[in-house]
N, C-alpha and C positions, 0 to 999 in steps of 0.2 A: 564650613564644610557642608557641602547639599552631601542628601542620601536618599537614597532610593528603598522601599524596607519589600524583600523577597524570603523565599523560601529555596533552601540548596534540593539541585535535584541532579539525578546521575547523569552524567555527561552523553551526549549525542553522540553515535558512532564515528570514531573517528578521532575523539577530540583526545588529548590525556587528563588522566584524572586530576591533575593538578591546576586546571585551568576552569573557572566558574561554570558552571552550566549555565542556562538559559535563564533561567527562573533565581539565581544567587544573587544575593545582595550588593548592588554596584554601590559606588561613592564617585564622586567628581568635585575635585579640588579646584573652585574656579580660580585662573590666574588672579592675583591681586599684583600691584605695583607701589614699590618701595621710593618713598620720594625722597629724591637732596634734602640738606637739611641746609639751612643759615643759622647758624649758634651765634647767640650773643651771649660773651663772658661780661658782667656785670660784677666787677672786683672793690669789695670794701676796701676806701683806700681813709677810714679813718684811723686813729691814732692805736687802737689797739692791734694791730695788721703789724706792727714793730715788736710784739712780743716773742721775745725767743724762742724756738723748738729746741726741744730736748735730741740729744745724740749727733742730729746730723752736724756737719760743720763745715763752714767755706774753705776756700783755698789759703784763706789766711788764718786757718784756725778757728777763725769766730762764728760761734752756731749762727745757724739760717734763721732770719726772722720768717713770722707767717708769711708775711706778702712776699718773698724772695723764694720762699715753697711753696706758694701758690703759683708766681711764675714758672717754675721749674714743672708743676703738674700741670699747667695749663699746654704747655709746649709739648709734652709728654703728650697729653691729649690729642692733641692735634695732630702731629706725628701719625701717630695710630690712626686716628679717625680718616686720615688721607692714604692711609696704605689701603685701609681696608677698600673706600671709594673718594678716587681723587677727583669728585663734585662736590663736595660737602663745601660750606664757607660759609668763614668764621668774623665777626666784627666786634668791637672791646670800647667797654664802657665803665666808666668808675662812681661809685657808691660815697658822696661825704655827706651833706647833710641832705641833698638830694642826685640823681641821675645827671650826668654829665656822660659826654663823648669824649674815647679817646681813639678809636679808630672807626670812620662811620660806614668805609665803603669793604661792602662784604667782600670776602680775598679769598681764594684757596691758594696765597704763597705762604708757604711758613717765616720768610724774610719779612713779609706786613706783620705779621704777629707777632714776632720777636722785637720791630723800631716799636710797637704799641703797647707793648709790655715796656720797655723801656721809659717810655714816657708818662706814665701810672707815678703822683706822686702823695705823700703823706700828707691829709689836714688834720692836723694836731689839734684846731678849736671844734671839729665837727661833735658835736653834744647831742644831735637825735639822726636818725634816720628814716628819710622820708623815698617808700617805692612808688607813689603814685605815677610821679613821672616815669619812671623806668617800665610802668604796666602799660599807660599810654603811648610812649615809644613804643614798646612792642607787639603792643595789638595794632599800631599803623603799620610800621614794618611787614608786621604778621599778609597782612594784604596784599601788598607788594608780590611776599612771595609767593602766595598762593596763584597770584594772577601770569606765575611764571614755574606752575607747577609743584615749587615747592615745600616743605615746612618749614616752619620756625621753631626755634629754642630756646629758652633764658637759662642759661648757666649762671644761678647768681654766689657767688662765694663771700659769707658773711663773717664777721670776727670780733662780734663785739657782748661782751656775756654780761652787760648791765643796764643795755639799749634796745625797748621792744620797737622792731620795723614800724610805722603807721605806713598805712598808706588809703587810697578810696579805689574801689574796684571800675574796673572801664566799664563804660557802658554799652559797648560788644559784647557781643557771645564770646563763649571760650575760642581762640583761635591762636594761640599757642600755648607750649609746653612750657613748665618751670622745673626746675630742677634746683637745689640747693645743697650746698656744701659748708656746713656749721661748724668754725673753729673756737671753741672758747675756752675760758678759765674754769677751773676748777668750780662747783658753786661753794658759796660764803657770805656774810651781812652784808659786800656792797657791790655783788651782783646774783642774777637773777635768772643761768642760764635756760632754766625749763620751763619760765615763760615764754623768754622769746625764742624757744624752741616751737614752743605750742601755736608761737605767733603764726611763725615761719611755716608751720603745718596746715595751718586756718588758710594762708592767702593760697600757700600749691594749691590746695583743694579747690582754693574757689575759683583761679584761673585757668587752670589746667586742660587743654584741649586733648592729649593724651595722658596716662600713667604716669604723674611724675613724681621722680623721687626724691627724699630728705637723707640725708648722711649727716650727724655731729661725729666729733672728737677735742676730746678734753685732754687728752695723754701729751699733745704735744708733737705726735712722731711726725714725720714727716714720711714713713711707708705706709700707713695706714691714712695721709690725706691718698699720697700715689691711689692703692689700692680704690678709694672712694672715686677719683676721676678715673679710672678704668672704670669701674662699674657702669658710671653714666657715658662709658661708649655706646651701650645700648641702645637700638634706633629706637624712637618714640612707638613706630606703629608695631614693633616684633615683641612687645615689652608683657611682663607678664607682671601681676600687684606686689609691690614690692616685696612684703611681707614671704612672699613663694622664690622670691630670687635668693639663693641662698650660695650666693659666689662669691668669692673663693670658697672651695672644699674644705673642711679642716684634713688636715694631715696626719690628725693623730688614729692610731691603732690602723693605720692604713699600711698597707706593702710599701718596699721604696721605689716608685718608677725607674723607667729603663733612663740610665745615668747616672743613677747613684751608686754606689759601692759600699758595700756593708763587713767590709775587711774587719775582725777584731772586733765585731757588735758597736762599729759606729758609722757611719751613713759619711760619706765619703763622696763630695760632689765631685764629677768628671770635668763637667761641664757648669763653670763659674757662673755664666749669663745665659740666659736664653728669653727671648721675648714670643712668645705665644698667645695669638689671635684665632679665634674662633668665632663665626660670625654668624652665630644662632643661637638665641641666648647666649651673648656675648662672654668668654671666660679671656682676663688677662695674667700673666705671671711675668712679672718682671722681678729680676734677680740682679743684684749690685748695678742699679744703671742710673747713670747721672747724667742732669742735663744743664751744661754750665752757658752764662751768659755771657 
């Protein structure tokens, strides 16, 4: 934001008082321009990606593994991210002992996402995890879109709480965003999750062309991954340090918004579902919503 620095002085005959005088301090918000994004979801598809989520559970009963509520948030994601603007586009890569393709050519269908998720499968032998490849892929990527206006993204979703990343940094300048979504166990003697937490925070840092953000959970849930891929709706250039986003609200000693009923001292929803987008400093709330394959 430019400014101009003035001093207020009484209006010129004629004008109303409420309108700057001559000599008032102006401001001028120069346009800036908001660019498409190309997201690349980069999904750990090693052996830990099989462990179960607590609560949720499939059609047959049998809880959701990570990587089955990963797909389910990513789709969620994308959804969203195309109501809000349907340019955005997305391409899917999978994470075993190094970067692999599973769909290369960026798509804004949600039909390409869905056959790509699909075809994500489990390596059980995968024993380390290497992103070098995955940073060189997207700092070439990265140029592509720049030379067609615009950003890149690395959505990478990891799951493994006893496996620090390696990887070696490009040797480009920063020219895209990371973003990160940490699923792990519990810590205990034969994992290690708050280092390769710290990993995971060392490479954002050091690639990072925008603000990007870290997200772990240990619990299990699968509304608190949901929650976490809403948060990274957030366009790169609108973003504020993560530590200052502090979305979702908490709810507590709060009024009940318009829709809840509070019959008999208990909060009473009217309305079961509602999907609410906001597209400044991005706020999501999704309530009982499933997204089945």
């Amino acid at each position: 934001m430019e400014g101009t620095e003035g001093q207020s002085a009484a209006p010129p005959p004629g004008v109303p008082p409420s309108l700057p005088g001559p000599r008032a301090v102006r401001y001028t918000l120069p346009p800036a321009r908001l660019f498409n994004e190309d997201i690349l979801f980069c999904i750990d598809a090693g052996p830990e990606t099989m462990v179960e989520m607590k609560v949720a559970t499939g059609p047959n009963g049998r809880p959701f593994t990570r990587l089955e509520s990963i797909k389910q948030a990513i789709l969620l994601f994308i959804n969203a991210k195309l109501t809000i603007n349907p340019d955005h586009r997305f391409a899917f890569a999978a994470l075993t002992k190094t970067f692999s393709w599973l769909w290369k050519e960026f798509s804004s269908e949600v039909d390409s996402a869905t056959a790509a998720l699909r075809g994500i499968s489990v390596d059980s032998s995968s024993s380390h995890a290497d992103l070098t490849q995955l940073f060189r892929v997207a700092a070439h990527e990265a140029k592509k879109s720049r030379a067609q206006s615009r950003i890149f993204r690395v959505i990478l979703l990891y799951c493994r709480s006893s496996v620090l990343p390696q990887y070696q940094l490009p040797t480009t300048q920063k020219l895209f965003t990371l973003d990160v979504v940490y699923l792990h166990d519990k810590p205990g003697p034969d994992n290690c999750p708050q280092r390769v937490y710290d990993t995971l925070v060392e490479a954002l840092e050091q690639v990072s062309e925008y603000e990007g953000y870290i997200y772990e959970s240990g619990q299990g849930l699968t509304r608190v991954l949901f929650r976490h891929m809403c948060q990274l709706l957030s366009h790169p250039q609108q973003r504020c340090v993560q530590d200052d986003f502090d979305l979702p609200k908490s709810l507590t000693k709060k009024s009940p918004p318009a829709g809840i009923s509070t019959r008999g001292g208990k909060c009473c929803r009217v309305n079961p579902m509602k999907l609410h987008v906001i597209n400044s400093n991005l706020q999501i709330c999704v309530l009982d919503m499933k997204i089945c394959f």
